[in-house]
C-alpha positions as CSV (number, residue, x, y, z in Angstrom):
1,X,-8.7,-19.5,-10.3
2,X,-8.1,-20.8,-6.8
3,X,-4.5,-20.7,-8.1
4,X,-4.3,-17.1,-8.8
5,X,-6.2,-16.1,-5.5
6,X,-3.7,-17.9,-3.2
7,X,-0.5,-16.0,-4.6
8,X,-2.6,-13.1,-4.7
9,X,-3.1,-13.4,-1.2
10,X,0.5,-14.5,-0.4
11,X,1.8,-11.4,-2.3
12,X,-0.5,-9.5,-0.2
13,X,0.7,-10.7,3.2
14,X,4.3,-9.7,1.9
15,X,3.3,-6.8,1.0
16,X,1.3,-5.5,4.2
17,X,4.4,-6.6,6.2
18,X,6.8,-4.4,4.1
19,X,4.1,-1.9,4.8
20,X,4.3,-2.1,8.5
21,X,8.0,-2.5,8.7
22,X,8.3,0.6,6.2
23,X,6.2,2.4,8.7
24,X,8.0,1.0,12.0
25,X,11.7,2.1,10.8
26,X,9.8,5.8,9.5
27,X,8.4,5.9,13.2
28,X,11.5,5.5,14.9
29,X,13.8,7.6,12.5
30,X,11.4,10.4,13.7
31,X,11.1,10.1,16.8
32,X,15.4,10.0,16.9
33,X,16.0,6.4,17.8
34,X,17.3,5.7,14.6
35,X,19.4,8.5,12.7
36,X,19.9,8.9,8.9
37,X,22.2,6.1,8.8
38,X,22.9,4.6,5.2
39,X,21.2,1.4,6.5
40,X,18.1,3.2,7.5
41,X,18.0,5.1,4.1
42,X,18.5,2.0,2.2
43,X,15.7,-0.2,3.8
44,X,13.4,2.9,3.1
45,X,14.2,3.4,-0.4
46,X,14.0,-0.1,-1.0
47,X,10.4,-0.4,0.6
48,X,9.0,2.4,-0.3
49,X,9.7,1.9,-4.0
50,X,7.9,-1.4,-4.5
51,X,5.4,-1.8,-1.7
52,X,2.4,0.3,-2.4
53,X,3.0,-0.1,-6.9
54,X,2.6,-3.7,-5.7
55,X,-0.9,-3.1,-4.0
56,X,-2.0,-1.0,-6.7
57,X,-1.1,-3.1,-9.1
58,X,-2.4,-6.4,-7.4
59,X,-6.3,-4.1,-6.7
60,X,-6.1,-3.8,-10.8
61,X,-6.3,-7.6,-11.2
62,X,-10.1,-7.8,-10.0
63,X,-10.8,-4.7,-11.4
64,X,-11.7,-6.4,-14.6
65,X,-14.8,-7.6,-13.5
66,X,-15.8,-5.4,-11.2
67,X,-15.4,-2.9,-14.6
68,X,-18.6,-4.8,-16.4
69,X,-21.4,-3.7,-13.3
70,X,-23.5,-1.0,-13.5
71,X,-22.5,2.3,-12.4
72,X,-24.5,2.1,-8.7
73,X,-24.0,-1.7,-7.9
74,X,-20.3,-0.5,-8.9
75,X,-19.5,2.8,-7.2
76,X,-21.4,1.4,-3.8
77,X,-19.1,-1.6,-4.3
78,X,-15.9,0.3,-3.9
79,X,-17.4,3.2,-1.3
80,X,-18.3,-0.2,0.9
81,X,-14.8,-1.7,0.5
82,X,-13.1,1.4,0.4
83,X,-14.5,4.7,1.9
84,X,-16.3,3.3,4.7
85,X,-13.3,2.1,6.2
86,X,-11.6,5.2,5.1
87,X,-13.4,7.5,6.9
88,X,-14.6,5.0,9.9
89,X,-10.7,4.3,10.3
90,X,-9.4,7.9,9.5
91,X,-12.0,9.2,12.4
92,X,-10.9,6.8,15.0
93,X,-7.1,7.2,14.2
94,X,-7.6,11.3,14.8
95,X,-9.2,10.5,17.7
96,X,-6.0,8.4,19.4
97,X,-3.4,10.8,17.8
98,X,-5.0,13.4,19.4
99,X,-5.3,12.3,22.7
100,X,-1.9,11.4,22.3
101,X,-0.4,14.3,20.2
102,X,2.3,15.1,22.8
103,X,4.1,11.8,22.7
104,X,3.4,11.6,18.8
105,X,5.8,12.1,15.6
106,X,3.8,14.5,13.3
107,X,1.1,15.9,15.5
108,X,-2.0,14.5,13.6
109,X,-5.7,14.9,15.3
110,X,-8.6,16.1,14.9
111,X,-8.2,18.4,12.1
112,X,-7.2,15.5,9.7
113,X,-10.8,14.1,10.4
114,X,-12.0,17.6,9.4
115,X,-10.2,17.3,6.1
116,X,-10.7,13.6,5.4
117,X,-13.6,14.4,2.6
118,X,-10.6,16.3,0.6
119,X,-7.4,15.1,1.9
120,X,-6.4,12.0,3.3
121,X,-2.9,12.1,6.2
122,X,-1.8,9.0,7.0
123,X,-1.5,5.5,5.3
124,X,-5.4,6.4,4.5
125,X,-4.7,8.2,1.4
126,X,-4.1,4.6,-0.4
127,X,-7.9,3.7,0.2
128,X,-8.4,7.5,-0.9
129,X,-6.7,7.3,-4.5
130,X,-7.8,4.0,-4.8
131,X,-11.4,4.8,-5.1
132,X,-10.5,7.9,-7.7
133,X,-8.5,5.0,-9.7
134,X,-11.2,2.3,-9.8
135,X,-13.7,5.4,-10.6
136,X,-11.1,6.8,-13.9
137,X,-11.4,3.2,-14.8
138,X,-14.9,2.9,-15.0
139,X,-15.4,6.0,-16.9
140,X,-12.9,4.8,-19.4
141,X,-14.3,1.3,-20.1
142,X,-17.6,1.3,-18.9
143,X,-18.9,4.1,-19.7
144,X,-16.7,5.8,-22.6
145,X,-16.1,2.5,-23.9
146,X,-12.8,2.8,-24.6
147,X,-10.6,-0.7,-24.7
148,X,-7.8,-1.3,-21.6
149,X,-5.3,-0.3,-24.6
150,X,-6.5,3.6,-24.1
151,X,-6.7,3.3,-20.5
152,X,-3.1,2.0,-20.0
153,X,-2.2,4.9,-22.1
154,X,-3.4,7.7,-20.4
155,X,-1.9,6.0,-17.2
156,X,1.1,5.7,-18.6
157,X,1.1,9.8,-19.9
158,X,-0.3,10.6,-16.6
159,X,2.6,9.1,-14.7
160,X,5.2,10.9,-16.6
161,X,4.2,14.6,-15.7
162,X,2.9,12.9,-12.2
163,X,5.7,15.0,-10.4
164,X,4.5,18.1,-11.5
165,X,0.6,17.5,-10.3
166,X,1.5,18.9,-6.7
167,X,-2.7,20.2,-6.3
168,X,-4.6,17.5,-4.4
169,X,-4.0,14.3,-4.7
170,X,-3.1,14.4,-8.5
171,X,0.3,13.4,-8.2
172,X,-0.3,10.3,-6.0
173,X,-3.2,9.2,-8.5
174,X,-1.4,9.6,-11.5
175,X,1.4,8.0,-10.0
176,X,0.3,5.0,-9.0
177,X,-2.5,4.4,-11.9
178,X,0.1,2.8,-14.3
179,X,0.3,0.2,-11.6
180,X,-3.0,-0.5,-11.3
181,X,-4.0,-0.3,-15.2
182,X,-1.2,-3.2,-15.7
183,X,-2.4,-5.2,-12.8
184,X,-6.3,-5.2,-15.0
185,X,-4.0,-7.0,-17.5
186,X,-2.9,-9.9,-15.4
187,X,-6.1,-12.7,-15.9
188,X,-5.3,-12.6,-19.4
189,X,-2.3,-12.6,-19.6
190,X,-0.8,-14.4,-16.2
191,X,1.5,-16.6,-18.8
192,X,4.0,-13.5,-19.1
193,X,4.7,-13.6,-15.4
194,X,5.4,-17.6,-15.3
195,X,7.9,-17.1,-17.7
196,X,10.3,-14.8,-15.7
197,X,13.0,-16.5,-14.4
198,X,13.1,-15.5,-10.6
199,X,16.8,-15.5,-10.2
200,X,17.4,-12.8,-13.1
201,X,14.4,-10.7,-12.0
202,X,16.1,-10.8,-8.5
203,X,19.8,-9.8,-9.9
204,X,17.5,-6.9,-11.6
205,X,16.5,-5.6,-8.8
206,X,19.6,-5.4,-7.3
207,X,20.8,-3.5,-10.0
208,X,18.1,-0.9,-10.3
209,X,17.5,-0.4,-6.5
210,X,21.6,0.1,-6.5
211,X,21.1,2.8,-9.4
212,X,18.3,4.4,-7.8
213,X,19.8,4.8,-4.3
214,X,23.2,5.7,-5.6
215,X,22.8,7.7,-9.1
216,X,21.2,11.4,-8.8
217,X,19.0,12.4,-11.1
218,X,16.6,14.9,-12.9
219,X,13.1,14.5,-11.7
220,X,11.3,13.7,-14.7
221,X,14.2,11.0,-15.4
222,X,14.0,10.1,-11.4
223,X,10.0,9.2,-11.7
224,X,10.6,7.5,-15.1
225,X,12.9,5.5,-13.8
226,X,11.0,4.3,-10.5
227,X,8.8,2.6,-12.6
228,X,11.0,0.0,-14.0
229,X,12.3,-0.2,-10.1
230,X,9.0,-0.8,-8.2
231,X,7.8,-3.8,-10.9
232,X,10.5,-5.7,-11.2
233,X,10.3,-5.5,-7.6
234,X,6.4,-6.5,-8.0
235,X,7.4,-9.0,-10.5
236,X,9.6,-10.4,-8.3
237,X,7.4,-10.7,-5.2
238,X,4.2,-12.1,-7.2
239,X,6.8,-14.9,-8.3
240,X,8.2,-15.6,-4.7
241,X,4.9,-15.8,-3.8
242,X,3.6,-18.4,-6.1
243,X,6.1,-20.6,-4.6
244,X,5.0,-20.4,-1.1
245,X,1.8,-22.3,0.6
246,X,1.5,-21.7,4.4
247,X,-2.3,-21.2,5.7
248,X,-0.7,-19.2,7.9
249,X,0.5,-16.4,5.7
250,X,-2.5,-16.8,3.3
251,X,-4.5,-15.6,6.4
252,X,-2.8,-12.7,6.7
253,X,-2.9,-11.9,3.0
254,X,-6.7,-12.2,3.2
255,X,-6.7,-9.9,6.2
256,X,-4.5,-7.5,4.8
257,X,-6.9,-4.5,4.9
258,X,-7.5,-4.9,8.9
259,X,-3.4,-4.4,9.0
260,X,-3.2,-1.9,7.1
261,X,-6.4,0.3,8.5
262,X,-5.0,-0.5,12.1
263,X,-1.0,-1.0,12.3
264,X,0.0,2.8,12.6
265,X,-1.9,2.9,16.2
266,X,-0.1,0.0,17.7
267,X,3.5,0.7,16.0
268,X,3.1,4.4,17.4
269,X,1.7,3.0,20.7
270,X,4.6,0.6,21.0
271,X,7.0,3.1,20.2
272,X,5.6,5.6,22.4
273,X,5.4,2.9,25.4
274,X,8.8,1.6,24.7
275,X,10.6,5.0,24.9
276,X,8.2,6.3,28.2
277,X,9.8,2.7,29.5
278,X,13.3,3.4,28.2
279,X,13.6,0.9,26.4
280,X,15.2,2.8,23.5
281,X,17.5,-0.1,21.8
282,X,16.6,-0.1,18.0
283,X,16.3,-3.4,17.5
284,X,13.8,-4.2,20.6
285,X,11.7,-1.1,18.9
286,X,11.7,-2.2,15.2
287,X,10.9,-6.2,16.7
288,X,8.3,-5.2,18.7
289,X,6.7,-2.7,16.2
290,X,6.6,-5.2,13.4
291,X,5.0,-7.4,16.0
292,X,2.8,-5.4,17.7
293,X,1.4,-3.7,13.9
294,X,1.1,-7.0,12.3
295,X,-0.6,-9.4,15.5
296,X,-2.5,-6.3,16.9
297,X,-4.8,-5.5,14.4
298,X,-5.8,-9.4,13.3
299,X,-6.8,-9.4,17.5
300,X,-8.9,-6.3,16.7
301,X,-10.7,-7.8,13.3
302,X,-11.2,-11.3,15.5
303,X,-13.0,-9.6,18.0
304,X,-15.5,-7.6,15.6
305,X,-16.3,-10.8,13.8
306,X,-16.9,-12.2,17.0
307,X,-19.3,-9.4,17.7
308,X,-20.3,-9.6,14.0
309,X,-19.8,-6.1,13.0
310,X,-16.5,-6.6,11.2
311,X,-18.7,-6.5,7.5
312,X,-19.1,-2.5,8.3
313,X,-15.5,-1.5,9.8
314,X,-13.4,-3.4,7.0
């Protein structure tokens, strides 16, 4: 068990620092410091197509016994862990975007607080769908009883005609859910996943991300194909991670959801202060984003515990 946790939280400090690097070169590609260069649109497509299947899928690994409580120790389980921060976070982020919405990239304020109980902006929406997966989830096994087998699927039906959900939120659920629903098979069947030989997952990779940048193609063949893209790119990462032990990193990885709930006001702020300063080169902005968005918030979460209120911000 101890085991498991450590990659788990190795694979997440990998994966909040794709996240705030796939958020750093977005924020400067917006703002014009960065144009559409081929180098910019292949670190996005490569980030963005693994890093947040990879969260979902690694949230679906302790969903298997958070599945066997009863529905209000449950449900106020994930609202604590999830909402809360969602809406604490999503309030204060409005807050600074609209104080500085003249320096910003996509003029968010105020009225995305307004809309927050219907439609998350931001990085929030991951903590949003979350909670609607780990809900499906438990409706499915908990309380209709059906086996994992039914679950995985629907998930896998509902991803298919995913692109053609554009109401709400349903196409970002449905997405993502196939992700999550495999993750709930990992404690059983962790064996599958030692067995992959890390240098051949890597070489597939390579290939698929090549095919997926390069080759145009329908979107219903487009979104079918992502999936075999974003896990062997979580395969791969969940391997590299097993072979790496630093406290260091494993602290971040436990940590993860301070990052994440705080990185897109420091990387903006950076951005914002580097360009007022003219200090426009690309590579001071994207070195001093990733910094500033990955340090910055673990300062923040330091300083609540200190003050012992971190238990109801994160």
């Amino acid at each position: 068990m101890n085991k498991r946790i450590e990659w788990v939280d190795v694979a997440k400090a990998i994966g909040i620092l794709l996240v705030v690097y796939g958020h750093v070169i977005l924020g400067v590609h917006d703002a014009g410091v960065w144009g559409n260069t081929f180098s910019y649109r292949l670190q996005h497509s490569v980030i963005y197509a693994t890093h947040m299947p990879l969260f979902f899928f690694l949230s679906g690994i302790f969903a298997v016994k958070w599945v066997q409580r009863v529905a209000k120790t449950a449900i106020w389980q994930k609202a604590k862990t999830l909402l809360i921060p969602y809406f604490v976070w999503g309030i204060v982020q409005a807050v600074v975007m609209q104080v500085f919405s003249k320096s910003t990239n996509n003029g968010q304020g105020l009225g995305n607080a307004v809309q927050l109980p219907f439609m998350p902006y931001a990085q929030f929406w991951f903590l949003y769908d979350l909670f609607w997966i780990f809900m499906v989830y438990y409706l499915f096994l908990h309380v209709f009883k059906l086996s994992t087998k039914w679950y995985i699927g629907f998930a896998a039906v509902m991803f298919l005609i995913s692109p053609f959900m554009g109401v709400w939120e349903f196409w970002r659920i449905f997405y993502y859910m196939i992700f999550f629903a495999l993750g709930t098979l990992v404690l059983n069947h962790s064996d599958l996943l030692d067995k992959v030989n890390i240098w051949l997952n890597l070489i597939l990779v390579v290939i698929l991300h090549l095919i997926y940048f390069f080759v145009s193609m329908p979107t219903a063949l487009h979104n079918a194909f992502s999936f075999f893209v974003a896990m062997s790119g979580v395969v791969l990462l969940i391997n590299l991670s097993k072979h790496i032990k630093s406290s260091a990193i494993d602290y971040v990885g436990r940590n993860s959801m301070a990052i994440f709930l705080l990185h897109i006001i420091f990387t903006a702020g950076t951005r914002i202060v580097f360009t007022k300063l003219g200090l426009d080169n690309l590579y001071i902005q994207l070195i001093a984003g990733l910094f500033m968005g990955m340090l910055a918030p673990l300062v923040v979460l330091e300083i609540t515990r200190k003050m012992k209120i971190n238990q109801y911000l994160f």
